[in-house]
GUZAZA-928977 format. One line per 5 residues: for each residue x, y, z of N, C-alpha, C. Coordinates in nm, 2 decimals, m for minus. Each point is the difference from the previous one (the first is absolute). Layout:
N
X:Y:Z:X:Y:Z:X:Y:Z | ...
***
This chain:
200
0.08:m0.12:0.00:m0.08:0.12:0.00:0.09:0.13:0.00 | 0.09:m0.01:0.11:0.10:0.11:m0.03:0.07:0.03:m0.11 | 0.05:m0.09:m0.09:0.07:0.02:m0.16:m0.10:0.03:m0.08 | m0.12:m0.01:0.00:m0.13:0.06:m0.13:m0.04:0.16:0.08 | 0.07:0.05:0.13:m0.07:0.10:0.06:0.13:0.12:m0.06
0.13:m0.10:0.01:0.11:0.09:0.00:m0.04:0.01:m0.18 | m0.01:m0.07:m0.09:0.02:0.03:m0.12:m0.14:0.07:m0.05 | m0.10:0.04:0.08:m0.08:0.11:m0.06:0.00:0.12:0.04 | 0.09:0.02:0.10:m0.01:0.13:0.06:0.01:0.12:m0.15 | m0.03:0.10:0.05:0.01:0.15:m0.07:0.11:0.10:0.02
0.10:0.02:m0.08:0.08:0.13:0.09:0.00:0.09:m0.10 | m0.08:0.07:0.09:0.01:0.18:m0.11:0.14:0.09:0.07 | 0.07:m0.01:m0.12:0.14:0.09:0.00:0.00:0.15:m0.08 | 0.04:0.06:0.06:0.04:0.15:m0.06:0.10:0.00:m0.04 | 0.03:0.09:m0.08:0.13:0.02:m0.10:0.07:0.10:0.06
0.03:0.09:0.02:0.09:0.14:0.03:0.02:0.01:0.18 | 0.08:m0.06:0.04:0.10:0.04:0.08:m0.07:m0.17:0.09 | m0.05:m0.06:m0.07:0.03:m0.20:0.02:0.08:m0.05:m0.08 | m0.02:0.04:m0.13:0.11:m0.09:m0.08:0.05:0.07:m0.05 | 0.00:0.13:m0.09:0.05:0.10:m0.06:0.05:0.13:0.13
0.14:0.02:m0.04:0.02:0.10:0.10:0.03:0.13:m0.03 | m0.12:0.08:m0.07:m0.04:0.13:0.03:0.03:0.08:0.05 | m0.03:0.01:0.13:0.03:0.16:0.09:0.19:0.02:m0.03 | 0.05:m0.11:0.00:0.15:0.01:0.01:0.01:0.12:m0.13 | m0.03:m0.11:m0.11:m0.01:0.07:m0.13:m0.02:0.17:0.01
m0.13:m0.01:0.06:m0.10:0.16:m0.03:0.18:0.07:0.13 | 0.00:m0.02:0.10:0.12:0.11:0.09:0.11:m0.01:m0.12 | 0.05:m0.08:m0.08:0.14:0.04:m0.07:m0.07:0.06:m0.14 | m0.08:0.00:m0.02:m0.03:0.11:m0.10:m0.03:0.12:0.04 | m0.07:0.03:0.21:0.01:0.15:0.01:0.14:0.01:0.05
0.04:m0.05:0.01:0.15:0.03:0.06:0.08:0.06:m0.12 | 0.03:m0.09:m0.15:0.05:0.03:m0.09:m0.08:0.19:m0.08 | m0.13:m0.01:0.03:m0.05:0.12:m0.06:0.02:0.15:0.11 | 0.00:m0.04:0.13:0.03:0.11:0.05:0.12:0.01:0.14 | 0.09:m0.08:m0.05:0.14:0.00:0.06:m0.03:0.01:0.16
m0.12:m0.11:0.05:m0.01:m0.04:0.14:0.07:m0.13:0.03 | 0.02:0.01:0.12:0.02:m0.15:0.03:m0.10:m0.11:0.11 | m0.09:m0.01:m0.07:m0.15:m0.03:0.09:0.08:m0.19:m0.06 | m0.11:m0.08:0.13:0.05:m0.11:0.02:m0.16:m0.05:m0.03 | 0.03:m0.14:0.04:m0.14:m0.09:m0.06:m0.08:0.05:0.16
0.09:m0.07:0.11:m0.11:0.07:0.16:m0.05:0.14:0.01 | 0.04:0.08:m0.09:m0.04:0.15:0.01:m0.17:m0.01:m0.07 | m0.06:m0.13:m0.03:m0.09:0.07:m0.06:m0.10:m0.07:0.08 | m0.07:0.09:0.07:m0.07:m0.06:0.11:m0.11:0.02:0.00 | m0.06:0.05:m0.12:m0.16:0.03:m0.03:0.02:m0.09:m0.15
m0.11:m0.06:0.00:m0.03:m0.08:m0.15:0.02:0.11:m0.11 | m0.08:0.11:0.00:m0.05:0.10:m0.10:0.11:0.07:m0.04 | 0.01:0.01:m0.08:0.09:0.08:m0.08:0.02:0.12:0.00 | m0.09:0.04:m0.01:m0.02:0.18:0.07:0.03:0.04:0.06 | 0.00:m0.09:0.11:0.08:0.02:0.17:0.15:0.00:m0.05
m0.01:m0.14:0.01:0.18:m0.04:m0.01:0.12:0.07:m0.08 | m0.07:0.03:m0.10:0.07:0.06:m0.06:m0.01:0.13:m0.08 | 0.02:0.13:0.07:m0.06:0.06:0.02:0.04:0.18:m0.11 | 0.12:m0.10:m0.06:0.08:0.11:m0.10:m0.02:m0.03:m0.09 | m0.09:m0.13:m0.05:m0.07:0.01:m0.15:m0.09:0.08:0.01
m0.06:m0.01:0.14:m0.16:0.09:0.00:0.05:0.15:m0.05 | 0.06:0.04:0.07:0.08:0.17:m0.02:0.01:m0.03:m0.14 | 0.10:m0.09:m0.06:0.03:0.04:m0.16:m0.07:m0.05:m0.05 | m0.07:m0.09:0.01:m0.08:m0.06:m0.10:m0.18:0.01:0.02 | 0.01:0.06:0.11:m0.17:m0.05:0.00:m0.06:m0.10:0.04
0.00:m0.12:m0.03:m0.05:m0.13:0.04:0.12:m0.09:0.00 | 0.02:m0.07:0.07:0.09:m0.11:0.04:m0.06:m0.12:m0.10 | m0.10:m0.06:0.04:m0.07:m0.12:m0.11:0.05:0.01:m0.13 | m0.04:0.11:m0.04:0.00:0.03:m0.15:0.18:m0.04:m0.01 | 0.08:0.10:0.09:0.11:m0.01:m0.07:0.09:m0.10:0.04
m0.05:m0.07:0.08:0.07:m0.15:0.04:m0.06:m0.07:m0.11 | m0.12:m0.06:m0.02:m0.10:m0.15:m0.06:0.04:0.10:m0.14 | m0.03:0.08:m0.04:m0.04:0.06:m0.13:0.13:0.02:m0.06 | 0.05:0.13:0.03:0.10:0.08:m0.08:0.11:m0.17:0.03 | 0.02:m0.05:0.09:0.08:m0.10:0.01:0.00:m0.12:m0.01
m0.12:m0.07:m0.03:m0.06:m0.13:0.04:0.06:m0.07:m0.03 | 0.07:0.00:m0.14:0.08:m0.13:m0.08:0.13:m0.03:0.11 | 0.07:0.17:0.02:0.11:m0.04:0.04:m0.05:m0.11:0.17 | m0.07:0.05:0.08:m0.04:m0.03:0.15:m0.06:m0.17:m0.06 | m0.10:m0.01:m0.08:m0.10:m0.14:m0.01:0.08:m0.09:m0.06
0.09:0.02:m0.07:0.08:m0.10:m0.07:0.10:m0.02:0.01 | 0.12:0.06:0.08:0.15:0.03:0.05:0.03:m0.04:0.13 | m0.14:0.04:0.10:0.04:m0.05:0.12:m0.02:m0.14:0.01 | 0.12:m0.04:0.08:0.00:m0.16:0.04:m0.06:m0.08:0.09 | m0.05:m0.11:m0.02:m0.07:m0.11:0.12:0.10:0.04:0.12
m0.15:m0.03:0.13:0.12:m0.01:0.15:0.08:m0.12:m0.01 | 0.05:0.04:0.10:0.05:m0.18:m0.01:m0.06:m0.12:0.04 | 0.02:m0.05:m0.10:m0.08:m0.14:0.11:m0.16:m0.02:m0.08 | m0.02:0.12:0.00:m0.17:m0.02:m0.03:m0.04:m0.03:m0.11 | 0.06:m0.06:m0.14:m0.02:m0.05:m0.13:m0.03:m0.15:0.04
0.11:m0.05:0.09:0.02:m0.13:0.03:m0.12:m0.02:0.12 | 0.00:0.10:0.06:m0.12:m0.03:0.14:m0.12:m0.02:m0.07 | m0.07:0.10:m0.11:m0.09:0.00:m0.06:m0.08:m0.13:m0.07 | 0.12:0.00:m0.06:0.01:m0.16:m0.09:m0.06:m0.11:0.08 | 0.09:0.02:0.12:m0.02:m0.17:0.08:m0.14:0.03:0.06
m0.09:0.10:0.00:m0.10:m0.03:0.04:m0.11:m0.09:m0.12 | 0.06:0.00:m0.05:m0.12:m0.10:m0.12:m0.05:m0.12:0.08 | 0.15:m0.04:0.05:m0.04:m0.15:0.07:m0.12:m0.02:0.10 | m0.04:0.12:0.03:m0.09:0.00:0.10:m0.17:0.05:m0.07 | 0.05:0.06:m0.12:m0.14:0.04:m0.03:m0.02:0.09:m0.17
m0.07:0.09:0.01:0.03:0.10:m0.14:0.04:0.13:0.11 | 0.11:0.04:m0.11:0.01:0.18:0.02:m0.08:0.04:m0.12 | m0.04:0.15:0.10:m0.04:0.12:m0.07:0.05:0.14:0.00 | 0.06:0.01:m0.08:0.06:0.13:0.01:m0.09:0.11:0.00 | m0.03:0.07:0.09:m0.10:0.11:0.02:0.12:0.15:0.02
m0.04:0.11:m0.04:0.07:0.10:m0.02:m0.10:0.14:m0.09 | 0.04:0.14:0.08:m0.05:0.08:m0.05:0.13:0.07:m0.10 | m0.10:0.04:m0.08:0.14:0.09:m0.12:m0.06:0.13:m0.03 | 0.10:0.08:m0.04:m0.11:0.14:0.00:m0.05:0.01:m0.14 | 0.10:m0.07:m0.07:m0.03:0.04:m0.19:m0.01:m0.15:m0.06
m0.06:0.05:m0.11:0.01:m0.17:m0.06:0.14:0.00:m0.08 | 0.10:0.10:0.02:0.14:m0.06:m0.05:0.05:m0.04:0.11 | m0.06:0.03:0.10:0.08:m0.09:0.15:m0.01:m0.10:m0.04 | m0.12:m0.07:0.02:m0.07:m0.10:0.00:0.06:m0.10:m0.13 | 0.03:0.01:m0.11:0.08:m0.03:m0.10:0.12:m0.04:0.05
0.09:0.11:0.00:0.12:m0.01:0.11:0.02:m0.10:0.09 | m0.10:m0.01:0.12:m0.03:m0.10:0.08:0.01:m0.14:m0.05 | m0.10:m0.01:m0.09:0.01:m0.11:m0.01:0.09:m0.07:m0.09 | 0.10:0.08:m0.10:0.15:0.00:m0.06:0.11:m0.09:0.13 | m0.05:0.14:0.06:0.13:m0.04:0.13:m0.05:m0.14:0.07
m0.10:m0.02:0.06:m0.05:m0.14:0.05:0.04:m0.12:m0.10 | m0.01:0.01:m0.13:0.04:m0.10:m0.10:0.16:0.01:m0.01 | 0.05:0.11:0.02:0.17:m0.02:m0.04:0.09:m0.04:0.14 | m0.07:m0.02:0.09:0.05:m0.04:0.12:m0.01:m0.12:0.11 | m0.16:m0.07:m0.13:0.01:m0.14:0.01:m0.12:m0.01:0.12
m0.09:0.08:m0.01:m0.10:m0.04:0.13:m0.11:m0.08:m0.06 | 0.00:m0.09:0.05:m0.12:m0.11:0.00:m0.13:0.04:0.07 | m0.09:0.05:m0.08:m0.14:m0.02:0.04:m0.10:m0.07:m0.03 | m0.15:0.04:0.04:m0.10:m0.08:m0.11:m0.05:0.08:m0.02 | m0.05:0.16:0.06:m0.08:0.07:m0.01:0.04:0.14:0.02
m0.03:0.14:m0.07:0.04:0.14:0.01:m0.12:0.05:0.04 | 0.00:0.14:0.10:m0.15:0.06:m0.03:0.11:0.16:0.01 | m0.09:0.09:m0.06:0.08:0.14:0.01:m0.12:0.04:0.09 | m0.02:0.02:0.15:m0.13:0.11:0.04:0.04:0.09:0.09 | m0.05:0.06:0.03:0.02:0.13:0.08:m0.08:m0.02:0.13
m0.06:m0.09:0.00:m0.03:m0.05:0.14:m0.02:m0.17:0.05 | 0.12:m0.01:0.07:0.03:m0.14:0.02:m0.10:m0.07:0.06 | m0.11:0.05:0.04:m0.08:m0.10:0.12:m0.07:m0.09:m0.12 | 0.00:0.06:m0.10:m0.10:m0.10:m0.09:m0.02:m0.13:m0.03 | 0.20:m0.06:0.04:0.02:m0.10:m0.08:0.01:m0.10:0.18
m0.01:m0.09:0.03:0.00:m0.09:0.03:0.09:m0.12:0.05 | 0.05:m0.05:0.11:0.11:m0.10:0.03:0.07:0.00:0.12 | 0.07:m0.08:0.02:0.04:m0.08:0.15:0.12:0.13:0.01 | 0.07:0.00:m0.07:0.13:0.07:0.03:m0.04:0.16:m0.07 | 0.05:0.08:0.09:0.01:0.16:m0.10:0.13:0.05:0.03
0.11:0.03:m0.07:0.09:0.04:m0.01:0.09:0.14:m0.09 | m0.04:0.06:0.13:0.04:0.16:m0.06:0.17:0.08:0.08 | m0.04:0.13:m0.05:0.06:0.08:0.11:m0.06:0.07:0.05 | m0.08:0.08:m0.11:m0.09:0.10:0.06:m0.09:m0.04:0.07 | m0.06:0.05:0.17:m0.05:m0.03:0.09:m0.15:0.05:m0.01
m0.03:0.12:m0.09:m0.12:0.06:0.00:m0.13:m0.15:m0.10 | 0.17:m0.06:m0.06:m0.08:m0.13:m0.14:m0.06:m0.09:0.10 | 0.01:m0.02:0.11:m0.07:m0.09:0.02:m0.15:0.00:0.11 | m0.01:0.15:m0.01:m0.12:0.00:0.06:m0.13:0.00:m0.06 | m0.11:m0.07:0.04:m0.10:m0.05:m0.09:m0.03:m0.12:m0.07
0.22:m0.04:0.03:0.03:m0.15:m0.10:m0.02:m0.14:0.12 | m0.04:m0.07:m0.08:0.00:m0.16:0.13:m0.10:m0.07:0.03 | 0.01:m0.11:m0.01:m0.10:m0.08:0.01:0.03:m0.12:0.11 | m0.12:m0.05:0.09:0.02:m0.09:0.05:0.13:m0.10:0.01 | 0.11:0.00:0.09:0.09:m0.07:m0.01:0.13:0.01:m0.10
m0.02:0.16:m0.03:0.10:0.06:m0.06:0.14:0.02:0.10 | 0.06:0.03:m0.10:0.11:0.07:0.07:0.08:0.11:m0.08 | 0.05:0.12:0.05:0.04:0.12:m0.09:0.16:0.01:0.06 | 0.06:0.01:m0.09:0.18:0.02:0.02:0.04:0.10:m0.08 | 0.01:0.07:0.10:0.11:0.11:m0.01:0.12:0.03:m0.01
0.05:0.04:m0.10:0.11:0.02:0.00:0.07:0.11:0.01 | 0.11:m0.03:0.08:0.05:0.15:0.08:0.05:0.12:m0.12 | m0.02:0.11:0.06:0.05:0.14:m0.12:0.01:0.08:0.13 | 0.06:0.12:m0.03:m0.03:0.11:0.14:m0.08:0.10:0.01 | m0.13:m0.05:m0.12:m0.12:0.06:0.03:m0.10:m0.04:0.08
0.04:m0.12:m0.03:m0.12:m0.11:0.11:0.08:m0.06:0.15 | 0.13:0.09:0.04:0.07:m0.03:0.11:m0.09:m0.03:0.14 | m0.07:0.13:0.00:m0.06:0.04:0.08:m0.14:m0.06:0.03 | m0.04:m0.13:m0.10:m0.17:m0.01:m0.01:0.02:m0.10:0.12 | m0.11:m0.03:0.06:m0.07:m0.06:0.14:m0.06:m0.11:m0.10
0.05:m0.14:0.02:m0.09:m0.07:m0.07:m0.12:m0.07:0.02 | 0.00:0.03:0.15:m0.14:m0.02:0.05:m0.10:0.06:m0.03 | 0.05:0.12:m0.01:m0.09:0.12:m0.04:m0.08:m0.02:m0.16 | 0.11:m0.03:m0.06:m0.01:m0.02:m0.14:m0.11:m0.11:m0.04 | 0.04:m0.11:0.13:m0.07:m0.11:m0.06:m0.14:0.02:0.01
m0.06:0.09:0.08:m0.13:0.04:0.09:m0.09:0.07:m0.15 | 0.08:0.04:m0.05:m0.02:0.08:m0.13:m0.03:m0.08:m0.12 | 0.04:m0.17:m0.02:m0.02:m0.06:m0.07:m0.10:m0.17:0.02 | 0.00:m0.06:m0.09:m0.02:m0.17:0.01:0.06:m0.01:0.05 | 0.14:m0.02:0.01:0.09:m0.10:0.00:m0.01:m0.04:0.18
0.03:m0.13:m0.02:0.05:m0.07:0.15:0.10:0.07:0.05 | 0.13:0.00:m0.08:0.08:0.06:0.06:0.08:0.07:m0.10 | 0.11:0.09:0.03:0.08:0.10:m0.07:0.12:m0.05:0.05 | 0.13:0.00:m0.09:0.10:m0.07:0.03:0.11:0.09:m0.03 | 0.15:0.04:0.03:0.03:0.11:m0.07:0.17:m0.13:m0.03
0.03:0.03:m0.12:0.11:m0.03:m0.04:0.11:0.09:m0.03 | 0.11:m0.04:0.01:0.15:0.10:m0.07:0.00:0.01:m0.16 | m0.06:m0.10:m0.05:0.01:m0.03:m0.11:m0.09:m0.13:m0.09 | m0.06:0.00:m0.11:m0.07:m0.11:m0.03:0.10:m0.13:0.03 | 0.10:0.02:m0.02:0.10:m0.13:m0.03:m0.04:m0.08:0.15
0.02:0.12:0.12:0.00:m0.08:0.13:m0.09:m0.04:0.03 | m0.17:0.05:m0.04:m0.15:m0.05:0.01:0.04:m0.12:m0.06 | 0.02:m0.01:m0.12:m0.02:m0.14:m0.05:0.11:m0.11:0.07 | 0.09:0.02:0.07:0.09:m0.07:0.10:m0.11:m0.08:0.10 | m0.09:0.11:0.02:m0.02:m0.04:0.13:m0.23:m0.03:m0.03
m0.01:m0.04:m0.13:m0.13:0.01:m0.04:m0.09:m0.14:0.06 | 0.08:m0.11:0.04:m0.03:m0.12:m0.01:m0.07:0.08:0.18 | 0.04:0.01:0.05:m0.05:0.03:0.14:m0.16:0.09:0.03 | m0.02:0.06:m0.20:m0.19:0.07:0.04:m0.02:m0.10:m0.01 | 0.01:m0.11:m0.11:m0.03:m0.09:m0.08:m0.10:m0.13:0.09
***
């Protein structure tokens, strides 16, 4: 009973800062444009607006000129974390992945799914939405902390993965906010999947 339970499970994976590492990317592109020296922990609000806050002065919108004016170089240049192509992968054994992920443009989204194919990630299923609760499954695996409220279902579980925007979240709190049974927080996808056999 437990090998037919392990091999249907659901794990909804996010792309940008689980397997793709983004923020690194987005700080050495404001660093290179305005001769700072901002680190990956300096960015302690998700939003872009916030964080970075000398596009806003020169540019106006941060979104636009990170995803937009830059998308190809940031969606298709930055590299897998470590670990997490191979973490990703070995979850098949257990079930289907679904890559769930918000994009702002449909050349992200293009992009995305370039970079997902050139780096060897095994899925069965993509959804592009802008609000995660929609989709459904045992595992939810993000960074962003705000993604998982509204998301979860009976006997869910939501994994977190650490950034220094979501340092500070209470995951009790979080969980109070969602389905899920419980909220889990990890260093990295690679080490969730180390230690997966133990929701299981």
């Amino acid at each position: 009973m437990m090998e037919t339970r392990k091999r249907n499970l659901r794990f909804l994976v996010d792309v940008d800062d689980v397997l793709r590492d983004l923020v690194h990317n987005m700080v050495q592109l404001y660093n290179r444009e305005f001769g700072t020296n901002m680190v990956y922990d300096d960015v302690k609000i998700y939003f872009t607006n916030v964080s970075f806050p000398l596009v806003v002065e020169k540019y106006g919108d941060a979104p636009h000129w990170f995803f937009q004016e830059h998308g190809h170089e940031l969606f298709l240049e930055s590299g897998p974390i470590a670990g997490a192509i191979d973490a990703v992968n070995s979850l098949k054994q257990y079930g289907t992945v679904q890559i769930v992920t918000k994009q702002r443009t449909t050349q992200n989204k293009i992009d995305t799914l370039l970079w997902l194919d050139k780096v060897g990630v095994k899925y069965d299923s993509k959804s592009f939405v802008k609000n995660k609760s929609t989709v459904r499954c045992d595992f939810f695996i993000d960074d962003f902390h705000d993604n998982f409220i509204g998301c979860g279902s009976e006997g869910g579980t939501g994994v977190l993965i650490n950034a220094p925007y979501n340092a500070q979240v209470d995951l009790e709190q979080l969980k109070a906010e969602t389905g899920f049974d419980r909220i889990v927080r990890y260093g990295s996808l690679a080490e969730f999947v180390n230690n997966v056999e133990q929701y299981i």
